[in-house]
PDB file as gemmi writes it, atoms N, CA and C in Angstrom:
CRYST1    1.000    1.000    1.000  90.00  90.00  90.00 P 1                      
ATOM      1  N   UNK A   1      45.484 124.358 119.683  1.00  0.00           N  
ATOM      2  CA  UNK A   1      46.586 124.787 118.876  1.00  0.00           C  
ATOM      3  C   UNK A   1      47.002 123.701 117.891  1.00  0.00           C  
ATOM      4  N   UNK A   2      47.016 122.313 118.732  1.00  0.00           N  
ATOM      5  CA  UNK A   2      47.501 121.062 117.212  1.00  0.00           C  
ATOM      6  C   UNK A   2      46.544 121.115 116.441  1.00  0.00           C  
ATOM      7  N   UNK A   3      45.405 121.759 116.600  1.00  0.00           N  
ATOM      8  CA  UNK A   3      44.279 121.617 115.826  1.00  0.00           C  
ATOM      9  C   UNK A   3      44.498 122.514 114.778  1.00  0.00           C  
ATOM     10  N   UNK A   4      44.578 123.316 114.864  1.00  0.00           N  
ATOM     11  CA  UNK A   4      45.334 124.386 114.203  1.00  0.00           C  
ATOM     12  C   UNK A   4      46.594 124.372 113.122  1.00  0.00           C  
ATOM     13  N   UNK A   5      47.116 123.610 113.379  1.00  0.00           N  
ATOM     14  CA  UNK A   5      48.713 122.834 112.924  1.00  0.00           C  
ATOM     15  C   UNK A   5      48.234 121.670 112.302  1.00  0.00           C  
ATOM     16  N   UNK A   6      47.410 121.008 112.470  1.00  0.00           N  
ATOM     17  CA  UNK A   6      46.535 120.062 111.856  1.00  0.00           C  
ATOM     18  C   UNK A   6      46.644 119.745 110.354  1.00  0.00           C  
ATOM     19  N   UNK A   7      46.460 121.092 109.483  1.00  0.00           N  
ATOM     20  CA  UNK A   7      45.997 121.337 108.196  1.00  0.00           C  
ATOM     21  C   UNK A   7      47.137 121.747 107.727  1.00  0.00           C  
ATOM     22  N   UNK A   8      47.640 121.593 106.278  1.00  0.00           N  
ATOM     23  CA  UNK A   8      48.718 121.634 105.836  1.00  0.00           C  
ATOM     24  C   UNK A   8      48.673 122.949 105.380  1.00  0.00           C  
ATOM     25  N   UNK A   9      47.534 123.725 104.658  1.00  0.00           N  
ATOM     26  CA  UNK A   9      47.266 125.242 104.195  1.00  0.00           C  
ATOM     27  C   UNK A   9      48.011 125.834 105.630  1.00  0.00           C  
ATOM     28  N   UNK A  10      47.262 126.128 106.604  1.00  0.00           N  
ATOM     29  CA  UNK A  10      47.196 126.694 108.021  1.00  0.00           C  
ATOM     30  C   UNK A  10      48.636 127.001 108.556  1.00  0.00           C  
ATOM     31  N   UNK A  11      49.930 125.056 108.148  1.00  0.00           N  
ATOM     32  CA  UNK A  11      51.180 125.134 108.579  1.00  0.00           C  
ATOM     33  C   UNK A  11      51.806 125.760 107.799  1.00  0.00           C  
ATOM     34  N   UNK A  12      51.544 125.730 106.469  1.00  0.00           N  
ATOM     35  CA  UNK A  12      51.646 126.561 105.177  1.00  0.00           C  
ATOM     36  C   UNK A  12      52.282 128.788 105.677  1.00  0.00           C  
ATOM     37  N   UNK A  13      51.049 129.026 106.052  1.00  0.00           N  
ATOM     38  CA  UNK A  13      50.627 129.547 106.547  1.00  0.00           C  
ATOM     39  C   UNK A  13      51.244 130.096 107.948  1.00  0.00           C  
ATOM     40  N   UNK A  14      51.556 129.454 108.748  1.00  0.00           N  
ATOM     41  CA  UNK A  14      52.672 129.556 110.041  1.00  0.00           C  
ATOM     42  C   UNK A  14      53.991 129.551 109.528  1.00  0.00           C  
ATOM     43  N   UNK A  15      54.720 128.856 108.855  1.00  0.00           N  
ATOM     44  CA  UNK A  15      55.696 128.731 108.003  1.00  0.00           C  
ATOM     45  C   UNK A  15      56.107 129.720 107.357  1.00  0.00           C  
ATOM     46  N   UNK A  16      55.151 130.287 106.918  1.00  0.00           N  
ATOM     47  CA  UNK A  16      55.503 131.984 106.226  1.00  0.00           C  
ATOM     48  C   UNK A  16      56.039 132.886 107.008  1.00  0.00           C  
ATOM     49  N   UNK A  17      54.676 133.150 108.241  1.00  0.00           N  
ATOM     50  CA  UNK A  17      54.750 134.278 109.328  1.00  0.00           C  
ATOM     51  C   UNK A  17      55.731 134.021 109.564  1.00  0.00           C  
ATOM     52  N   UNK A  18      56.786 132.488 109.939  1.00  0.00           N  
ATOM     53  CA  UNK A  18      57.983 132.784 110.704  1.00  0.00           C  
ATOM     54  C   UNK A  18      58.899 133.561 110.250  1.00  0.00           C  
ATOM     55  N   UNK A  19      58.906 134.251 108.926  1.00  0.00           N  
ATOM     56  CA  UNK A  19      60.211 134.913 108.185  1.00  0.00           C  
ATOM     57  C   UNK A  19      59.754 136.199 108.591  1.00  0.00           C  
ATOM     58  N   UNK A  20      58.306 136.082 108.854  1.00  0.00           N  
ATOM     59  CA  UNK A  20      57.845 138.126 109.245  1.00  0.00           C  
ATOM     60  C   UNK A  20      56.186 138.279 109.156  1.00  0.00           C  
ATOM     61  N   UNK A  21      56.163 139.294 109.291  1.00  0.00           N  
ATOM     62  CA  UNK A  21      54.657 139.667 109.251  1.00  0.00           C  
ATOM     63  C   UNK A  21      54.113 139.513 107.587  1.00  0.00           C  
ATOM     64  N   UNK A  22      53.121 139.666 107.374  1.00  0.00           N  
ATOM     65  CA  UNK A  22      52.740 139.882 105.461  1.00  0.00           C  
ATOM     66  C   UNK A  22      51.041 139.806 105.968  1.00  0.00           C  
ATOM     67  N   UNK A  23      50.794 140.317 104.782  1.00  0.00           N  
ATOM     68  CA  UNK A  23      49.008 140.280 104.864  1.00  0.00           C  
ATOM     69  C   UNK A  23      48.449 139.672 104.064  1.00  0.00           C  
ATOM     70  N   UNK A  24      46.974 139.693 104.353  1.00  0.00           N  
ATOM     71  CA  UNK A  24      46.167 138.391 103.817  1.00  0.00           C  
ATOM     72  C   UNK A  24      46.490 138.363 102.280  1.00  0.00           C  
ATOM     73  N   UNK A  25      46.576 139.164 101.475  1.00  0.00           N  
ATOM     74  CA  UNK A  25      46.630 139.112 100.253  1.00  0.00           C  
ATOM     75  C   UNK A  25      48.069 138.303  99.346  1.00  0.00           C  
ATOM     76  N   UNK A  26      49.048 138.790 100.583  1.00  0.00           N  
ATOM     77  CA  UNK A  26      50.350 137.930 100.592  1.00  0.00           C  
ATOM     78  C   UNK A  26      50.621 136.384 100.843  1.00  0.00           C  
ATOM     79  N   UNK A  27      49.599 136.206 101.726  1.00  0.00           N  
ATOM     80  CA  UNK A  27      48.953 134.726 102.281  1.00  0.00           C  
ATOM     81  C   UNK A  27      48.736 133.787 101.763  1.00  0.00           C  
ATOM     82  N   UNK A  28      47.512 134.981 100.770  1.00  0.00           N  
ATOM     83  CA  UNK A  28      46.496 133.898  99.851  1.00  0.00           C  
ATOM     84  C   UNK A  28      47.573 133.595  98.306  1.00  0.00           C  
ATOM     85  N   UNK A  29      48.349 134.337  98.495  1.00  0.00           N  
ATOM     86  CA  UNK A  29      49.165 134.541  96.569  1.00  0.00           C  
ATOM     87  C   UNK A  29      49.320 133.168  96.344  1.00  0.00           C  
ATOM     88  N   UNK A  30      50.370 132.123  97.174  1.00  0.00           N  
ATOM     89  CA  UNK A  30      50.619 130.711  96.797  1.00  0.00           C  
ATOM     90  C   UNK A  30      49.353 129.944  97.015  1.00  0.00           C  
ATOM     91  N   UNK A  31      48.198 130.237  97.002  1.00  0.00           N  
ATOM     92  CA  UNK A  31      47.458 129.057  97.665  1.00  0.00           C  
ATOM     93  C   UNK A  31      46.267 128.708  96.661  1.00  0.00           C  
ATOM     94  N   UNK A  32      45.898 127.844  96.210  1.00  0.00           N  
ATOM     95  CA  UNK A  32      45.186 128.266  94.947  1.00  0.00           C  
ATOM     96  C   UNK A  32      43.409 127.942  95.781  1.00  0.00           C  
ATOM     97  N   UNK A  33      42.825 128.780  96.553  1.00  0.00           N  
ATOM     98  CA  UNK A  33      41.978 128.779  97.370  1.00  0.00           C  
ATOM     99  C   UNK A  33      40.809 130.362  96.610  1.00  0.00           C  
ATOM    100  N   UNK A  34      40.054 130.212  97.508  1.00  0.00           N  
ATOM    101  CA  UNK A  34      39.196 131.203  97.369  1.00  0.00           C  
ATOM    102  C   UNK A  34      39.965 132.725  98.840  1.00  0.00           C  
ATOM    103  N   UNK A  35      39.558 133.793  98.699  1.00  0.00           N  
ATOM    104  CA  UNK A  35      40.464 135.010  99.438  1.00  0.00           C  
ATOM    105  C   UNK A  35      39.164 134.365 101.434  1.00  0.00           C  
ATOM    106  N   UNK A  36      37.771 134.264 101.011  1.00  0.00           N  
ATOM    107  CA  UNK A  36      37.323 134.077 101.913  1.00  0.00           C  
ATOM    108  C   UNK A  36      37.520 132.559 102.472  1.00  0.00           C  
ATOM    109  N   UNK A  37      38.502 131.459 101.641  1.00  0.00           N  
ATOM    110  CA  UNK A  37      38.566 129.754 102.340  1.00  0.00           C  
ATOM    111  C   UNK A  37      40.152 130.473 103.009  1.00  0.00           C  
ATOM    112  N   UNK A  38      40.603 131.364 102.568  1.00  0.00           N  
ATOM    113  CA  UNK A  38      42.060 131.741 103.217  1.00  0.00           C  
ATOM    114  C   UNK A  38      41.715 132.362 104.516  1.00  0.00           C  
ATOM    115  N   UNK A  39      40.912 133.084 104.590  1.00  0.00           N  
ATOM    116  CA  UNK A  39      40.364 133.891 105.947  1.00  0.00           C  
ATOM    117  C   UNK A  39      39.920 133.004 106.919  1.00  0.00           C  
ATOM    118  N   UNK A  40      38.878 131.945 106.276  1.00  0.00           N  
ATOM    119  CA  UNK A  40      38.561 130.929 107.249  1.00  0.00           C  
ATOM    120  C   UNK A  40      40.208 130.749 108.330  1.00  0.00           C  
ATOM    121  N   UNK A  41      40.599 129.896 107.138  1.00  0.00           N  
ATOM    122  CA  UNK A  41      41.988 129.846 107.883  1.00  0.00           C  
ATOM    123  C   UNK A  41      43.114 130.625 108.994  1.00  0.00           C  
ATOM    124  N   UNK A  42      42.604 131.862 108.325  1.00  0.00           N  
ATOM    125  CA  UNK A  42      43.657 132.443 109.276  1.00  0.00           C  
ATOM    126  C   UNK A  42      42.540 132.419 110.312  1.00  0.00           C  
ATOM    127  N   UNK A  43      41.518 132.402 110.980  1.00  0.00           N  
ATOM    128  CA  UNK A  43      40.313 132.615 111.902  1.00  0.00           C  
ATOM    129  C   UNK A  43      40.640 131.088 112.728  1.00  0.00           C  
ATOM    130  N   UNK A  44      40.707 130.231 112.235  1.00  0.00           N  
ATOM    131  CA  UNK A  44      41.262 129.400 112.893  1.00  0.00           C  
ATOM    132  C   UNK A  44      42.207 129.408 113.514  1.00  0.00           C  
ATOM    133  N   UNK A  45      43.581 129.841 112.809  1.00  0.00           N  
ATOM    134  CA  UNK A  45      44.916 130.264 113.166  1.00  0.00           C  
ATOM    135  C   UNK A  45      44.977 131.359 114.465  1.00  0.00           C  
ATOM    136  N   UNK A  46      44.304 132.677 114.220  1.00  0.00           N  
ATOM    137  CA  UNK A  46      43.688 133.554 115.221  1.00  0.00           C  
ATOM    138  C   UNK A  46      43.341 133.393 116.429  1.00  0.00           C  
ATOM    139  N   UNK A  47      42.254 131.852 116.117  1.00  0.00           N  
ATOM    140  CA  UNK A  47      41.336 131.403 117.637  1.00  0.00           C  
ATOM    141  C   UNK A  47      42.398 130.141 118.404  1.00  0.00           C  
ATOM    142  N   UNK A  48      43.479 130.176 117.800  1.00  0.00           N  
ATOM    143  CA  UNK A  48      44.178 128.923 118.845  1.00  0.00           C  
ATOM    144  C   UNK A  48      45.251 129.757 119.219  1.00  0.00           C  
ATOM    145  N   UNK A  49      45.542 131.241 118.550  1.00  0.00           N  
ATOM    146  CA  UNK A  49      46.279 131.948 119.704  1.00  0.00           C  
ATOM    147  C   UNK A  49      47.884 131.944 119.084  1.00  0.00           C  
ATOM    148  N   UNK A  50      47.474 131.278 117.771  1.00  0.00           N  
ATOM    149  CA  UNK A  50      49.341 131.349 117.009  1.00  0.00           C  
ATOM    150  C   UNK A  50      49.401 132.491 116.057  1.00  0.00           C  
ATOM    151  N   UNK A  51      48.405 133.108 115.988  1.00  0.00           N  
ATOM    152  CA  UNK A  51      48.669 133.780 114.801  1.00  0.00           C  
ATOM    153  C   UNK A  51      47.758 135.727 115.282  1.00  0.00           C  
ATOM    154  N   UNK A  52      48.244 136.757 114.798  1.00  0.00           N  
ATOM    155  CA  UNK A  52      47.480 138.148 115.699  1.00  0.00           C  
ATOM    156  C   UNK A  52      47.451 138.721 114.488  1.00  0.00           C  
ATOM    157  N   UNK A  53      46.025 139.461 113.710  1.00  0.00           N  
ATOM    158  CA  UNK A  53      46.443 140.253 113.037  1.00  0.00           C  
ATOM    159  C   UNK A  53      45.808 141.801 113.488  1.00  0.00           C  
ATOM    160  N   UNK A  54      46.610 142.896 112.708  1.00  0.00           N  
ATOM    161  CA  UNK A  54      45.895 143.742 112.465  1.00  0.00           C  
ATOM    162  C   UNK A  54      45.718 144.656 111.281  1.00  0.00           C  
ATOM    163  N   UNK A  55      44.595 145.473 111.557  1.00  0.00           N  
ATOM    164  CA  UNK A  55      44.074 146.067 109.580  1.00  0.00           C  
ATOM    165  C   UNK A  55      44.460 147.649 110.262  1.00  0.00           C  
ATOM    166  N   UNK A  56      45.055 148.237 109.691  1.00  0.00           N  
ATOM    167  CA  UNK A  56      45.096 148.947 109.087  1.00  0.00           C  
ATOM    168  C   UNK A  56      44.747 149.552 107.631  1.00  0.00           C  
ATOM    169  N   UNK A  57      43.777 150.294 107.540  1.00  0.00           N  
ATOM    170  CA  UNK A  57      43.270 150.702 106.655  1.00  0.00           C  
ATOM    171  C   UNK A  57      42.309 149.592 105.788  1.00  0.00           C  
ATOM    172  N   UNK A  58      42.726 149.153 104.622  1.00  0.00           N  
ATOM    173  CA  UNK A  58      42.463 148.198 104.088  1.00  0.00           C  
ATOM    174  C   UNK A  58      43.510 146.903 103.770  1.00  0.00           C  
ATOM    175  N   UNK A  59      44.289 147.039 104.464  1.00  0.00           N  
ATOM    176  CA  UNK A  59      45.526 145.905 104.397  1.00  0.00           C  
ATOM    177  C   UNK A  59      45.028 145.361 106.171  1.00  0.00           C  
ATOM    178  N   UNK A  60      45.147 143.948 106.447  1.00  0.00           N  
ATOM    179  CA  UNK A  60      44.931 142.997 106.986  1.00  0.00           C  
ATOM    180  C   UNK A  60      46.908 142.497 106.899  1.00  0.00           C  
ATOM    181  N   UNK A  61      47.385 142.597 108.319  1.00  0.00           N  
ATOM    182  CA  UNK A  61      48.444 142.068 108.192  1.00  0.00           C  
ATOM    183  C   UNK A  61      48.556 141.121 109.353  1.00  0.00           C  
ATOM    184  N   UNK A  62      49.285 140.184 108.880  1.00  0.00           N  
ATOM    185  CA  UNK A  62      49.073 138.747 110.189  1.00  0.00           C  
ATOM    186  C   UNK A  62      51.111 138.695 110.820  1.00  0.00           C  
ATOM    187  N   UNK A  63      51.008 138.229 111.996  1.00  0.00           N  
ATOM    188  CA  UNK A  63      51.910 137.923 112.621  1.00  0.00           C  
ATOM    189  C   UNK A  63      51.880 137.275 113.314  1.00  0.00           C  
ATOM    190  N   UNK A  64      52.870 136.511 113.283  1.00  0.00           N  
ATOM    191  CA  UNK A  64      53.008 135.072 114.274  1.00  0.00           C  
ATOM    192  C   UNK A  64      52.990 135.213 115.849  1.00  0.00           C  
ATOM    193  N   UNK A  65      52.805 134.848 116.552  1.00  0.00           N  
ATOM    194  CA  UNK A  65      52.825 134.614 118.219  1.00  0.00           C  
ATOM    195  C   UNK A  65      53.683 133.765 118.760  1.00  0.00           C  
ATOM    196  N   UNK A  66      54.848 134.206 118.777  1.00  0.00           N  
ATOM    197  CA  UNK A  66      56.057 133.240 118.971  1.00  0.00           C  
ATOM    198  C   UNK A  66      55.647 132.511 120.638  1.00  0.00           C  
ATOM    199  N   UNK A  67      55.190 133.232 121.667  1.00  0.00           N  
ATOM    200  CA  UNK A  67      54.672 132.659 122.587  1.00  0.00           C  
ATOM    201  C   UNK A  67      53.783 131.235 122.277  1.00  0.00           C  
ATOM    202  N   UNK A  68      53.201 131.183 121.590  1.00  0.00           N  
ATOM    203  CA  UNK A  68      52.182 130.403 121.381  1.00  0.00           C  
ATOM    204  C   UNK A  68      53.412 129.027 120.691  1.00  0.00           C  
ATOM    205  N   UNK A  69      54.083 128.814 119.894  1.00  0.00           N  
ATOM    206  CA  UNK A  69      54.758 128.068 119.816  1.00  0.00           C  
ATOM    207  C   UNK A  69      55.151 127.332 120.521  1.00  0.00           C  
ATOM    208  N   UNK A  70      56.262 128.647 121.594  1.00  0.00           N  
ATOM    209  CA  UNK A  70      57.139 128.175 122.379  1.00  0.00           C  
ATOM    210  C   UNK A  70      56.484 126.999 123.240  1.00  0.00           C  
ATOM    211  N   UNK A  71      55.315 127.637 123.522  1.00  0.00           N  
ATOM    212  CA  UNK A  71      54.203 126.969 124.281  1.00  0.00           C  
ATOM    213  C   UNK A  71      53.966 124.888 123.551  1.00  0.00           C  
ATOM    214  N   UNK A  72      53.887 125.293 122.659  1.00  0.00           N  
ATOM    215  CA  UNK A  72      53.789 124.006 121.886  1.00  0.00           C  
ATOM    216  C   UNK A  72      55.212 123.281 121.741  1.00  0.00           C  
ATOM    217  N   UNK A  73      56.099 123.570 121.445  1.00  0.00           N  
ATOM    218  CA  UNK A  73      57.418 123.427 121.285  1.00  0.00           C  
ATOM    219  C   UNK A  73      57.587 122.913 122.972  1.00  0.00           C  
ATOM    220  N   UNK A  74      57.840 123.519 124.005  1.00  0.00           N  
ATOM    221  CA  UNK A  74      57.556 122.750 125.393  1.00  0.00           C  
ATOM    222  C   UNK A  74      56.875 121.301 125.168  1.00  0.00           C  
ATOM    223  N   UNK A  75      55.832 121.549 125.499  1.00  0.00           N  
ATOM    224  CA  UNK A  75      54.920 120.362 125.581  1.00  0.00           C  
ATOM    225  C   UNK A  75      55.436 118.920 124.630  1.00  0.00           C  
ATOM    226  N   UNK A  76      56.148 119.682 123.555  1.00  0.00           N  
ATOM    227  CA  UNK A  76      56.074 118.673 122.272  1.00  0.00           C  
ATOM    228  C   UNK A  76      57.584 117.546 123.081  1.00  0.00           C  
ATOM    229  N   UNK A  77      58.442 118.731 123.778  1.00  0.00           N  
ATOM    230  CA  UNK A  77      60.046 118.225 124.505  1.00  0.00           C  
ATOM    231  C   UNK A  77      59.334 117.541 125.446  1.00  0.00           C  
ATOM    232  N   UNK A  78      58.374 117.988 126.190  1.00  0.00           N  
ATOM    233  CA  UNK A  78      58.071 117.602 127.497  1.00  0.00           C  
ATOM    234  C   UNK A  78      58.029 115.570 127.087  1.00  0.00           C  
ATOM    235  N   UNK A  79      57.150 115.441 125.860  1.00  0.00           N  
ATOM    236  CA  UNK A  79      56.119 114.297 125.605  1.00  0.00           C  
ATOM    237  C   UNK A  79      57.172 113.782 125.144  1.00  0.00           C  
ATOM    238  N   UNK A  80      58.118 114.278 124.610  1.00  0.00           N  
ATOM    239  CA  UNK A  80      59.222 113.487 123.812  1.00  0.00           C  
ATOM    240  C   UNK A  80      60.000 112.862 124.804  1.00  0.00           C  
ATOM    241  N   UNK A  81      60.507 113.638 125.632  1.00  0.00           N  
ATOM    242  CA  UNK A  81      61.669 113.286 126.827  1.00  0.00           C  
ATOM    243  C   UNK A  81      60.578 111.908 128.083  1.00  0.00           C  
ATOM    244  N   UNK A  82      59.212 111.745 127.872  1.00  0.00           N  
ATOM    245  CA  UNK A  82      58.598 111.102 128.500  1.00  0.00           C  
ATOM    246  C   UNK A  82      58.546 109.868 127.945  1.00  0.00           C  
ATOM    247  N   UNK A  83      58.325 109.829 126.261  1.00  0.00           N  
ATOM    248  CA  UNK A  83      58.253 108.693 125.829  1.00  0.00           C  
ATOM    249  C   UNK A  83      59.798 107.881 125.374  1.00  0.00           C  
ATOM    250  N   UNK A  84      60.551 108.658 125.222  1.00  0.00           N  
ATOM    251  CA  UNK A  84      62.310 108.263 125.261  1.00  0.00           C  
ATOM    252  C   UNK A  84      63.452 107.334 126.641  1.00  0.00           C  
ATOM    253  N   UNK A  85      62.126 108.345 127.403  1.00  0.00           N  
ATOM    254  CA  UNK A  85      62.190 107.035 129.038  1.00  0.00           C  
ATOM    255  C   UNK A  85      61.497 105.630 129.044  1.00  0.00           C  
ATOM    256  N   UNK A  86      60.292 105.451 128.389  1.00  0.00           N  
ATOM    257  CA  UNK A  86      59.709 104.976 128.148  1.00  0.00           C  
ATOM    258  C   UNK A  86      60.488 103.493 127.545  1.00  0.00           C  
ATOM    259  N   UNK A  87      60.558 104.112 126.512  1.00  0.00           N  
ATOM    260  CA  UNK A  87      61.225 103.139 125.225  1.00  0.00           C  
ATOM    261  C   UNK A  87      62.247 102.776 125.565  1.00  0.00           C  
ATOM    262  N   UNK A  88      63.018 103.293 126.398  1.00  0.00           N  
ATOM    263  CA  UNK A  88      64.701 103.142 126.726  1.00  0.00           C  
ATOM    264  C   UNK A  88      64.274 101.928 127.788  1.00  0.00           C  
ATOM    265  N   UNK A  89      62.605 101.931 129.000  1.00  0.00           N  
ATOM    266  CA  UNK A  89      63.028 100.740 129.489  1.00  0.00           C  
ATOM    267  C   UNK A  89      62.409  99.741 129.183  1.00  0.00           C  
ATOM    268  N   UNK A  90      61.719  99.776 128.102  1.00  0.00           N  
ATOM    269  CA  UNK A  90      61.100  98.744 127.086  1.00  0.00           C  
ATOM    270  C   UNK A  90      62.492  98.025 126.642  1.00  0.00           C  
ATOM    271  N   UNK A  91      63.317  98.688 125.933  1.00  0.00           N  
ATOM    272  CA  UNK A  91      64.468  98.349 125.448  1.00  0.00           C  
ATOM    273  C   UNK A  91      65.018  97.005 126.271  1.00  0.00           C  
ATOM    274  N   UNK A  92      65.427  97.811 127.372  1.00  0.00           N  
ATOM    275  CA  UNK A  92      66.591  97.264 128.793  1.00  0.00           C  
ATOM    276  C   UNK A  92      65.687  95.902 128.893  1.00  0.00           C  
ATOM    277  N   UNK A  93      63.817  96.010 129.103  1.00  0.00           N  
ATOM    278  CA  UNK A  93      63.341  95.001 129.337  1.00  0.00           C  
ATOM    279  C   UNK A  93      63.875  94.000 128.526  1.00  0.00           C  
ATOM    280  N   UNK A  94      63.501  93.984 126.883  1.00  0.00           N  
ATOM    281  CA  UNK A  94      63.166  92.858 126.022  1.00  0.00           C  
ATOM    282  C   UNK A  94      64.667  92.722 125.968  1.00  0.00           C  
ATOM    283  N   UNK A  95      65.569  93.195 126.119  1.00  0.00           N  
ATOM    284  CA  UNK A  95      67.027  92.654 126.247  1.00  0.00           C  
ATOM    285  C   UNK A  95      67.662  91.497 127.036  1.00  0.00           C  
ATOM    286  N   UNK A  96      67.064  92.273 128.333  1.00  0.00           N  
ATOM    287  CA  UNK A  96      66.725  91.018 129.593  1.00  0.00           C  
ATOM    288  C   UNK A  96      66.259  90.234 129.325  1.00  0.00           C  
ATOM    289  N   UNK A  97      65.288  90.130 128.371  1.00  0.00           N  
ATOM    290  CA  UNK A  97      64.291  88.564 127.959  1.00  0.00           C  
ATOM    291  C   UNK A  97      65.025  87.877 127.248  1.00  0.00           C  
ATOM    292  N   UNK A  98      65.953  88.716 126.225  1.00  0.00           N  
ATOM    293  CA  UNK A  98      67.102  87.665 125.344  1.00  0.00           C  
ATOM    294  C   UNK A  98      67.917  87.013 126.021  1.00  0.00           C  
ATOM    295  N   UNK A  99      68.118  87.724 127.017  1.00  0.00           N  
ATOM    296  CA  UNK A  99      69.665  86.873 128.027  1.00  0.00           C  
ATOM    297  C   UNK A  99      69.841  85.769 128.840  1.00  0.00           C  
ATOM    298  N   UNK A 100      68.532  85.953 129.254  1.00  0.00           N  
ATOM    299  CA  UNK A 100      68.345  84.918 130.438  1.00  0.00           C  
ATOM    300  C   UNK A 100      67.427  83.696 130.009  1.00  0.00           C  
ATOM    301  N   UNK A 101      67.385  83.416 128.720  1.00  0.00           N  
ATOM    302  CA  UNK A 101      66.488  82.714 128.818  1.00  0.00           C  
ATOM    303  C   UNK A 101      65.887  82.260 128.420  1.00  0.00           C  
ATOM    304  N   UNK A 102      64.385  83.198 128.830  1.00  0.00           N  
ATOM    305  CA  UNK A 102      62.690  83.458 128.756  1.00  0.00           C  
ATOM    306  C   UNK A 102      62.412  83.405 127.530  1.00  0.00           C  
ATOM    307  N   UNK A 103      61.025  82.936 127.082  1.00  0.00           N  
ATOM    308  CA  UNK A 103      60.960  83.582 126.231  1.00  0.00           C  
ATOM    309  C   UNK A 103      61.198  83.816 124.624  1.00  0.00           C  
ATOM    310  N   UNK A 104      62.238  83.440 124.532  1.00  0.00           N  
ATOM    311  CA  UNK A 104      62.803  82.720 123.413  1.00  0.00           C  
ATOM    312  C   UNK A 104      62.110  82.215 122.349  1.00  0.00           C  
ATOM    313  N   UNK A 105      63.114  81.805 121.495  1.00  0.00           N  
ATOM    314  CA  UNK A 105      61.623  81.150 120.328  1.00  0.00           C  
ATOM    315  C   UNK A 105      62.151  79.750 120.770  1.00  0.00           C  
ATOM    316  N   UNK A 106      63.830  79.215 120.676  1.00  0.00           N  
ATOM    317  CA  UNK A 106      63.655  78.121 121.342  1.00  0.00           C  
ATOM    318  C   UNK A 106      63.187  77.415 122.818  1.00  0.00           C  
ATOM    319  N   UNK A 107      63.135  78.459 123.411  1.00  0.00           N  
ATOM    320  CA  UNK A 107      62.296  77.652 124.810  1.00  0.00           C  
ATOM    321  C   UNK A 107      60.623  77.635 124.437  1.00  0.00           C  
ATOM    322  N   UNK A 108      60.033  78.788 123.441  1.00  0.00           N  
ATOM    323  CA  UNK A 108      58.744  78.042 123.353  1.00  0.00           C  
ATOM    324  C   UNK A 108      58.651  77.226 122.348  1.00  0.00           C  
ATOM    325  N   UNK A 109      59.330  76.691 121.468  1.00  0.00           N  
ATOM    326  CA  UNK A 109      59.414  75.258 120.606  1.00  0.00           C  
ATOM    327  C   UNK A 109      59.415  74.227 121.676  1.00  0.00           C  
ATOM    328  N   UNK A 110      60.341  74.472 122.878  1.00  0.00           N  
ATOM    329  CA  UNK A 110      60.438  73.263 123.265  1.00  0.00           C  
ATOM    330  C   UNK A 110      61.885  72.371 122.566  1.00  0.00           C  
ATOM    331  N   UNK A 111      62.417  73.134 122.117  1.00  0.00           N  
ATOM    332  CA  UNK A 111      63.878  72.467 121.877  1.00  0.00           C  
ATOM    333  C   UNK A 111      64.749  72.311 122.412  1.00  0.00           C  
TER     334      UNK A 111                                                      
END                                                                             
């Protein structure tokens, strides 16, 4: 799916669907691409599971997979709230190193 999100056309592209459904032809209007480098795209978009379309007739209409987000949107809190622990006791550490001491630029001068 980040693979997918990867490419700026593609987020382009997700960014739209979020206001609603529209079809390929609606897709391709801002993009100054070829109609088959836009399809690539949405085929990508398709195979990571963010994006569903269907044709009717000769209109191709795409819609977003809000599941598939949410899904990403998780993971993205999950990694965030992991590395915020992280950093917070990196923090507390190198604080401790100012206080007591250690470490210092004058204790390694030697002053």
């Amino acid at each position: 799916m980040f693979h997918a999100l990867a490419d700026p056309t593609r987020r382009g592209m997700v960014e739209r669907l979020v206001r609603g459904p529209a079809s390929v032809s609606e897709l391709s209007r801002p993009l100054e691409m070829s109609l088959p480098a836009v399809l690539q795209h949405l085929q990508v978009l398709e195979a990571s599971g963010l994006v569903r379309s269907e044709k009717a007739g000769r209109v191709r209409t795409c819609r977003i997979e809000p599941d598939a987000l949410r899904a990403a949107e998780a993971w993205v809190t999950g990694q965030r709230t992991a590395w915020e622990t992280r950093l917070d006791r990196l923090g507390d550490y190198l604080a401790g190193q100012g206080t007591d001491g250690q470490n210092t630029d004058d204790s390694q001068r030697g002053s």
